[in-house]
Every structure is written in C-alpha cells, then in structure tokens.
C-alpha positions as CSV (number, residue, x, y, z in Angstrom):
1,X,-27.3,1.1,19.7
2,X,-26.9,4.2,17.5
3,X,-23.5,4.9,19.5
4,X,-22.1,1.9,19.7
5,X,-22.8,1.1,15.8
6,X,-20.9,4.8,15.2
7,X,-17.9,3.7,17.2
8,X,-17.2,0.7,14.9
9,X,-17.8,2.3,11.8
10,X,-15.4,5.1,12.9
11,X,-13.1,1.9,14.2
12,X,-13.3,0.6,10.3
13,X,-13.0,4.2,8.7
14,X,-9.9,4.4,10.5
15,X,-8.4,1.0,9.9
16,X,-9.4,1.3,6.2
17,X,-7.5,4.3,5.7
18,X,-4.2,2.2,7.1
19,X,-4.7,-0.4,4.8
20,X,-4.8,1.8,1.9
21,X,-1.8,3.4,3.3
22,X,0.2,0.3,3.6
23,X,-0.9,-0.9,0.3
24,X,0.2,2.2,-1.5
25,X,3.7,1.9,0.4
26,X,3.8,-1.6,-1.2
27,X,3.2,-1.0,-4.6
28,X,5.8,1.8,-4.6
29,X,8.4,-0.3,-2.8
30,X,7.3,-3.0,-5.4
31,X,7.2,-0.5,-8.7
32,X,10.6,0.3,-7.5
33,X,12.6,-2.8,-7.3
34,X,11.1,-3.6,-10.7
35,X,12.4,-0.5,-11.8
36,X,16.2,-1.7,-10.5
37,X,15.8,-5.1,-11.8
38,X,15.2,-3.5,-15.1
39,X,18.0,-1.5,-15.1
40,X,20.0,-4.6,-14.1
41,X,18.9,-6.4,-17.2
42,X,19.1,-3.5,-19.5
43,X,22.6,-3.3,-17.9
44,X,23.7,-6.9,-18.7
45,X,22.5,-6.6,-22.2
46,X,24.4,-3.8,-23.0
C-alpha cells in the first residue's frame, strides 16, 4: 500500500511541477502581448 501510495504522489509531484511550468510560460506569453498592444496604442495616439 505504502508503495503504491508513494508512486502516485511522486506521479502528482511531477505533474504539478509541469503545470506550474506551463502556467508561468502563459503568463509571460500573455504579459507580453499586452505589452505590444500597449505600445500599439501608445503608438496610434501619438
């Protein structure tokens, strides 16, 4: 039981870590087209 309920929670550990991964990927993706759209419409105001 012990080994089997150490296997999954090394399965989650692991998992967990990609999904923060991926999520910080996202957020820098997303800070950065924010970042162009406001240069955009700093751009057209000008």
């Amino acid at each position: 039981f012990s080994i089997l309920n150490n296997d999954t929670s090394v399965h989650d550990h692991r998992h967990g870590r990609i999904r923060e991964q991926t999520e910080e990927d996202y957020f820098k993706s997303t800070a950065k087209r924010q970042k162009l759209h406001e240069n955009a419409m700093t751009q057209r105001a000008q």
